[in-house]
N, C-alpha and C positions, 0 to 999 in steps of 0.2 A: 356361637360364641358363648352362651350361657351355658350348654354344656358342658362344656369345655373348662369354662371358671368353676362350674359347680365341679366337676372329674377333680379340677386343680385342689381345688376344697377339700374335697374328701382324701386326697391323697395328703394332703399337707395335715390334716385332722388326726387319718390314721399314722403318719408319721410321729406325731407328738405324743398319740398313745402311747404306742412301741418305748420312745425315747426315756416314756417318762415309766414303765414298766423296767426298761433295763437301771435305768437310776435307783429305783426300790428296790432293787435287790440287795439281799444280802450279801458282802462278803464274805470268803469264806474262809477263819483264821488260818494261817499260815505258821511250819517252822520251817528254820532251814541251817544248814550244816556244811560244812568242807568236807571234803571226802578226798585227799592226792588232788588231782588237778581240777575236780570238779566241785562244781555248786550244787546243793541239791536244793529238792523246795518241795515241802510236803505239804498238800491242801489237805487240812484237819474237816473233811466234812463230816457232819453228824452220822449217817449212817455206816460210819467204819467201828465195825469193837473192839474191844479192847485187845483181844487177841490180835487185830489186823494191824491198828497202830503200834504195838509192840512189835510186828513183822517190817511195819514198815519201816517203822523208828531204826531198827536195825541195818536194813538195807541201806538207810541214810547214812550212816555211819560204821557201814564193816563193807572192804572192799568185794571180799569172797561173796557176803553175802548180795551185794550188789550186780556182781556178775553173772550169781545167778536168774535173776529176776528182771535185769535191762540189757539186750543186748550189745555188744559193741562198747568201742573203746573211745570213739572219737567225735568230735561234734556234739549234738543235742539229742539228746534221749523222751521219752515219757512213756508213764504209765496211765491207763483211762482201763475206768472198769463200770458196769453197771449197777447205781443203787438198790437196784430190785435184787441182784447176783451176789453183791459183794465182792469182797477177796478172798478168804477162807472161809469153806463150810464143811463141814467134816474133817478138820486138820487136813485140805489139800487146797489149792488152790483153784480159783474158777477157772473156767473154759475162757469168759468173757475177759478177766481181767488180761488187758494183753500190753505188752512192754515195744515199743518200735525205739531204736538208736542210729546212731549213724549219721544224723540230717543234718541240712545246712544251717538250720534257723531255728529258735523255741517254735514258731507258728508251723512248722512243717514237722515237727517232730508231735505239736498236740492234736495238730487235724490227723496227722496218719492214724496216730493211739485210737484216736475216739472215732475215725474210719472202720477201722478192724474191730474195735470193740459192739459197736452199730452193729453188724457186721456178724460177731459172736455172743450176743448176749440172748437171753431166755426172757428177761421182766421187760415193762413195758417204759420203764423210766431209760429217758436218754443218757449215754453214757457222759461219765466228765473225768476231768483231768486231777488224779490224786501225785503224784511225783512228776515231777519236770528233775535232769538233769543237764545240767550248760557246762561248758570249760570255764573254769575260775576266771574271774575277771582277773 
């Protein structure tokens, strides 16, 4: 039984850690834009340049350029790319940066992005979600 309370302990311990790790985190500033029927939402994380933000800034707001960078028309979209990778390096786009569309739900459309990105990336930082796209509310 004292094991058992002590196992409890340390799980309720290390829980509080965790909890209190995700709470420190930073956010991480956001824009967002109408595009035709969609919403978009750009996560401004730090390691994007200026180059990439103005790529991206774009794609928020030009449909052409939009279609080429997320696929699909319909549903929830996102793009996840690797810190260590980037978006553009040499004026082309990475390997890792990869765009998934089509899904039922925003949480299906950032797990798949950051699946493939996992997946396709070179650096050792885990990938995160820089554009989400939803149908207009």
């Amino acid at each position: 039984m004292v094991a058992k309370a002590g196992l409890l302990m340390a799980l309720v311990a290390g829980a509080g850690v965790a909890l209190a790790g995700i709470a420190g985190a930073e956010e991480v500033p956001v824009e967002t834009s109408m595009l035709g029927a969609s919403a978009i939402t750009l996560h401004l994380h730090p390691f994007l340049t200026e180059e990439e933000l103005t790529t991206l800034r774009l794609v928020m707001t030009n449909e052409q350029a939009l279609s080429l960078f997320v696929p699909g028309k319909a549903g929830f979209a996102a793009l996840a790319m690797s810190p260590d990778d980037g978006f553009i390096r040499a004026g082309a786009p990475m390997g890792s940066a990869i765009a998934v569309g089509d899904l039922p739900d925003a949480e299906a459309a950032r797990t798949a992005a950051l699946t493939a990105c996992e997946g396709a990336k070179q650096g050792a930082a885990p990938c995160v979600t820089v554009l989400e796209i939803a149908p207009a509310p």
